[in-house]
C-alpha positions in Angstrom: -8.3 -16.4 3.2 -11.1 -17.7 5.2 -11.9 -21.2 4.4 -15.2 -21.3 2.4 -13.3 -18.9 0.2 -10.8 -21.2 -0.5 -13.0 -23.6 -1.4 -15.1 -20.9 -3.6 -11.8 -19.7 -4.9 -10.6 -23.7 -6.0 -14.1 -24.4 -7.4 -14.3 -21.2 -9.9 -10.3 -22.1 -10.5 -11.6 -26.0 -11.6 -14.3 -24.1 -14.0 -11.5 -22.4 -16.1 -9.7 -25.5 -16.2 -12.5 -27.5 -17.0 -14.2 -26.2 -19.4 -18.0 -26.5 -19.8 -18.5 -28.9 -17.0 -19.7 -27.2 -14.1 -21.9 -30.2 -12.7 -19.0 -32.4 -12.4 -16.7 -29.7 -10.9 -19.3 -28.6 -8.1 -20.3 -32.5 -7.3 -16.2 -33.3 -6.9 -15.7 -30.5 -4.1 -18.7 -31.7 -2.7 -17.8 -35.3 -2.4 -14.6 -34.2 -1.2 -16.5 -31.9 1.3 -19.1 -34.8 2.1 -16.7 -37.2 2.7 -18.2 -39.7 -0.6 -17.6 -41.0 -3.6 -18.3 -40.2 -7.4 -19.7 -42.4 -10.3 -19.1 -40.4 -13.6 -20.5 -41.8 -16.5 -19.8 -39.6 -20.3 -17.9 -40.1 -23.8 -14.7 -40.3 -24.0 -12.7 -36.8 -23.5 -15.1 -34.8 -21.3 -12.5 -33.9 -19.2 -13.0 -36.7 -16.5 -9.6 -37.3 -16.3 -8.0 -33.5 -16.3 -11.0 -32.6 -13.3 -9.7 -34.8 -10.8 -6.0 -34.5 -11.8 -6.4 -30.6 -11.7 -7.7 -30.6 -8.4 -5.3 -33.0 -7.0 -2.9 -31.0 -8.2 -4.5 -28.4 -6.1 -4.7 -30.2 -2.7 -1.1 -31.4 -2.7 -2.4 -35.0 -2.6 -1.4 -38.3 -3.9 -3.1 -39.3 -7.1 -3.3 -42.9 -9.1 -5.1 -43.4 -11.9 -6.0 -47.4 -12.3 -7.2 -48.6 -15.6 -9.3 -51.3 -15.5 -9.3 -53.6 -18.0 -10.7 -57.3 -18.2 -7.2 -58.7 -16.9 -7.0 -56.9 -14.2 -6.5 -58.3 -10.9 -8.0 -57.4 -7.4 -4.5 -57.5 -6.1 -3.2 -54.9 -8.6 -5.5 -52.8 -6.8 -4.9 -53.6 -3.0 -1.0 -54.7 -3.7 0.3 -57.8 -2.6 2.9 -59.2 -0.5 6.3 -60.3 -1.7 9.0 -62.4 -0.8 12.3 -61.0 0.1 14.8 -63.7 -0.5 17.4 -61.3 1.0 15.6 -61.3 4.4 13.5 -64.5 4.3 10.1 -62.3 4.5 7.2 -61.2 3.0 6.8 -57.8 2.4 3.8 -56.0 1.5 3.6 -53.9 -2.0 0.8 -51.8 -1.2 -1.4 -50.9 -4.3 -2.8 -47.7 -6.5 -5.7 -48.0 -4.3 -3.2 -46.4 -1.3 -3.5 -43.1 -2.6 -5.8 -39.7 -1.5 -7.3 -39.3 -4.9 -8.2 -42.5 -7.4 -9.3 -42.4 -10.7 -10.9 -45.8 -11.4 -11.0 -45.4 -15.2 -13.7 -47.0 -17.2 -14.3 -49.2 -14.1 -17.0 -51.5 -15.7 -14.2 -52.9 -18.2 -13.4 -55.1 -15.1 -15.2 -58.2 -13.8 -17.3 -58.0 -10.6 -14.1 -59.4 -8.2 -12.2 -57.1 -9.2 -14.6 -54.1 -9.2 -15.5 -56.0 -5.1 -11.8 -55.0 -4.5 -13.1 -51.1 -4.0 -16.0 -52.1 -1.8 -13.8 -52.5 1.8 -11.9 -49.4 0.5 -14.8 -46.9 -0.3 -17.2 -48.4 2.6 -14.5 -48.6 5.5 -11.4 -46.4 4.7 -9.2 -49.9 4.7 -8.0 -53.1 2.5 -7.7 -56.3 3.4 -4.8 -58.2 1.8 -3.1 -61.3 3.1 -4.0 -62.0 6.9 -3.8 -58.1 7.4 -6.4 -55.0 7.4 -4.9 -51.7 6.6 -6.3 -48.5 7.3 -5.9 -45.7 4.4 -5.8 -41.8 4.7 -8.4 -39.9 6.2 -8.3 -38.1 3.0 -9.4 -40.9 0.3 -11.7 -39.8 -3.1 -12.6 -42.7 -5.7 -14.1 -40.8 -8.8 -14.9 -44.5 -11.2 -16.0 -43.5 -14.8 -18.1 -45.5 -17.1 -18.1 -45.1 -21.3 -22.3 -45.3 -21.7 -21.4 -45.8 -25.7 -19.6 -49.1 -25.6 -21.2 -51.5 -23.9 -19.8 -54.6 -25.4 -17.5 -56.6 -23.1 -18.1 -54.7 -20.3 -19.1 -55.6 -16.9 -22.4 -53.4 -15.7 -21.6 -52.7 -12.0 -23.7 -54.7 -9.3 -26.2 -52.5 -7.7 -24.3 -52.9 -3.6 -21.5 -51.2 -5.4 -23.6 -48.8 -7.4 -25.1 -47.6 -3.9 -22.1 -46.7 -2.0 -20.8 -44.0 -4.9 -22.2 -40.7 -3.3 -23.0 -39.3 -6.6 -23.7 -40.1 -10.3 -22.8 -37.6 -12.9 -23.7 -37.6 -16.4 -21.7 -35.4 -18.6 -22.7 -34.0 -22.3 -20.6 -32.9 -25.4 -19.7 -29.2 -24.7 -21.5 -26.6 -26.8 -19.5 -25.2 -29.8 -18.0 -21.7 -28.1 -16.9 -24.2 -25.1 -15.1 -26.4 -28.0 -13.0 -23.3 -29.3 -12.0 -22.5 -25.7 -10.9 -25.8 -25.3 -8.9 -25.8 -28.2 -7.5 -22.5 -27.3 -6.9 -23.5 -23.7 -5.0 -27.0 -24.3 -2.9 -25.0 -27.1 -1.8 -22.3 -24.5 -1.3 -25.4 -22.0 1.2 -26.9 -24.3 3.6 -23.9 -25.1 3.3 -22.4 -21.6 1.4 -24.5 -18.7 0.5 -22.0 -16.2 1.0 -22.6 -12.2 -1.5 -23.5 -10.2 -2.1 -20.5 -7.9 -4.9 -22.2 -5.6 -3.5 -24.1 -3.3 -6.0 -25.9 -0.4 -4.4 -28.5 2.3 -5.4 -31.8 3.5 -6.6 -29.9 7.1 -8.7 -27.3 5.1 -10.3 -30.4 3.8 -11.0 -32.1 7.1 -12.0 -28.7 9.0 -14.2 -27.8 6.3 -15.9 -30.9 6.3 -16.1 -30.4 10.2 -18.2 -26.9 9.2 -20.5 -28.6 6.5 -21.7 -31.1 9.2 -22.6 -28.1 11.9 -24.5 -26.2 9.4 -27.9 -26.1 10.6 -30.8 -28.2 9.6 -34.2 -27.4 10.0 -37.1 -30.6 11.3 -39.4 -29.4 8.0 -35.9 -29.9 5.4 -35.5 -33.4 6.5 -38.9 -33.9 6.3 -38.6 -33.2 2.7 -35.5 -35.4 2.3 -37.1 -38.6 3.9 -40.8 -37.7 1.7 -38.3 -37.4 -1.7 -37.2 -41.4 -0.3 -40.4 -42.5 0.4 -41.9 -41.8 -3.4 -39.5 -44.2 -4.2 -40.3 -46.8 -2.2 -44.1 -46.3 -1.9 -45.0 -44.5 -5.6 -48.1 -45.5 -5.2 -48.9 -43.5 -2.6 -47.6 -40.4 -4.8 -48.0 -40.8 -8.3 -49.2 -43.4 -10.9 -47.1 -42.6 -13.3 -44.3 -43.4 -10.7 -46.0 -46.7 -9.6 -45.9 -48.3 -13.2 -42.1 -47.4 -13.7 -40.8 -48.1 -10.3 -40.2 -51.6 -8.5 -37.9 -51.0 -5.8 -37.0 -47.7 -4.3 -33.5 -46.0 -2.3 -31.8 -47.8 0.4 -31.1 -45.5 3.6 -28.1 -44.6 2.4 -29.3 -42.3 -0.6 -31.1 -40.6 2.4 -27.8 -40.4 4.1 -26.1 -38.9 1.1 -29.1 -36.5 0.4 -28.3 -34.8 3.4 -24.7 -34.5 3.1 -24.5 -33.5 0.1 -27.0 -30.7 0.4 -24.9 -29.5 3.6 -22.4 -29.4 1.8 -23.7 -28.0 -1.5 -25.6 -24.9 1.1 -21.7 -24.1 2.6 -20.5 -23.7 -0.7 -23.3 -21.3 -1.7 -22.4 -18.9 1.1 -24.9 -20.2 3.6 -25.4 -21.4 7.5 -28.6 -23.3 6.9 -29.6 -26.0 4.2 -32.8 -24.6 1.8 -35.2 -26.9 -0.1 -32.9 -25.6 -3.4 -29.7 -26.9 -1.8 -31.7 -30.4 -1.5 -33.4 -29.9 -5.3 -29.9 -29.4 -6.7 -28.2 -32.3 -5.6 -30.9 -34.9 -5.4 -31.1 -36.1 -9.4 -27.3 -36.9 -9.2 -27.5 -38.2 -5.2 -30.3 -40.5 -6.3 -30.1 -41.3 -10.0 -27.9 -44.2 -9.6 -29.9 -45.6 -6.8 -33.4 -46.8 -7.4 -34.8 -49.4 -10.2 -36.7 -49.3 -13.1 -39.3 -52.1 -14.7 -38.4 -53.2 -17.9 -41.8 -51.5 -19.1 -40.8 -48.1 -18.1 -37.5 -48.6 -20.1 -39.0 -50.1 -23.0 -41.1 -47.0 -23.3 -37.8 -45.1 -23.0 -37.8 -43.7 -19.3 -35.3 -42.8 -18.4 -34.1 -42.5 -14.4 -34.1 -38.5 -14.7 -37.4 -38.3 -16.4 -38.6 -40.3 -12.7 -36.4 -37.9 -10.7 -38.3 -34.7 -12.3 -41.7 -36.7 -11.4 -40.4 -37.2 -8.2 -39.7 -33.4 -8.1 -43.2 -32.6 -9.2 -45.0 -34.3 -6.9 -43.3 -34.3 -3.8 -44.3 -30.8 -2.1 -41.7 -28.5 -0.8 -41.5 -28.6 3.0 
């Protein structure tokens, strides 16, 4: 199987495992595929958990879950070393956070030094702990999740951490006819799992993402992708409406991010060359989580995708 098939082939696999939830399935294979990270915010059992477990399960990876919780620590994360009274020396324990795939559950139940203990990870591929730096896989996911319906005794993540997530996904309660198949599905789980036919390996991974950055990108599509940055940063220049609600706009990065993730959003769909759709289809969840509001424009109830579909709107198609 050639390898965007296998990639098509583990994507439609994920839908039937995860039912109803086709934004969340398409933005994991592309963060796996872009080489980023994924901020997943939605009530509890939306299947945040079972999507990356399935498709670990799938890539023959390691997977840790951490839950975070207001007594954790950062060294629960990174591991810590220990004293060997056998041999006289410290040895290091590494932590959850050595792992391919990590599920950060419910990450802003933490406080903000322990939520810091991701930064080095997802920014360098390597922890710090003790008087050492060690590197991790080549292969390394975070996928955090965030409960928007309890806020109490939570810790809002700090907007340097919020920035280096490649995506933010929001996730909705799944329509009736998806609830019956759920039921159905999770029954026939229980009396006979099924084995996982799809099977892709940690070098498909790499050599795919090797394809997704040669696909070719034309002067006029990242003239589009810097334009949809600058009506963040200069609304005024765009659109009033956009100027009231705005007050500071994308870093670089969500530039950055734009563009990989529409690379790798165009390979999936079958094609050499990155369109103006490909862009349009990642950008709300590329840039939802990156630019801030007034306290105006969210007491009038605005919220970051209603500026996004502005931003849309105004900014012409190269």
């Amino acid at each position: 199987m050639a390898l965007r098939e296998q990639f098509q082939a583990l994507e439609s696999d994920l839908q039937n495992q995860v039912i109803e939830q086709p934004d969340l399935v398409r933005s994991l294979i592309i963060a796996l595929l872009a080489d980023g990270h994924l901020l997943v915010e939605g009530a509890p059992g939306l299947a945040k958990t079972k999507a990356i477990k399935e498709i670990a399960a799938r890539l023959h990876t390691l997977f840790q879950r951490i839950q975070f919780t207001p007594d954790l620590l950062p060294s629960d994360i990174t591991g810590t070393e220990i004293y060997r009274q056998e041999t006289g020396e410290f040895v290091f324990q590494p932590g959850p956070i050595f792992s391919n795939l990590v599920l950060a559950d419910e990450i802003n139940r933490a406080p903000a030094k322990v939520q810091s203990a991701l930064l080095e990870a997802m920014s360098e591929r390597q922890v710090t702990a003790g008087s050492e730096t060690r590197p991790l896989d080549e292969l390394f996911l975070v996928m955090a999740t965030q409960n928007p319906l309890e806020q109490e005794g939570t810790y809002p993540l700090p907007e340097a951490q919020l920035d280096r997530f490649l995506m933010h996904v929001n996730l909705d309660f799944p329509s009736r006819e998806a609830e019956l198949k759920i039921l159905r599905l999770v029954r026939g789980e229980l009396t006979a799992p099924e084995a996982v036919d799809i099977q892709v390996s940690t070098q498909s991974v790499l050599d795919a993402r090797q394809e997704v950055l040669e696909l070719h990108l034309a002067p006029a599509i990242e003239e589009y992708m810097v334009q949809l940055t600058m009506a963040t940063r200069n609304p005024e220049s765009w659109n009033e409406e956009l100027s009231q609600w705005l007050i500071c706009g994308v870093s670089p990065r969500a530039t950055l991010a734009l563009e990989r993730s529409a690379r790798a959003s165009a390979w999936l769909n079958g094609r050499d060359f990155v369109t103006p759709d490909d862009v349009q289809a990642v950008f709300p969840n590329v840039f939802r989580h990156r630019f801030y509001m007034n306290y105006e424009a969210q007491a009038q109830g605005v919220t970051p995708d209603h500026v996004i579909s502005k931003i849309l709107n105004t900014v012409p198609v190269a």
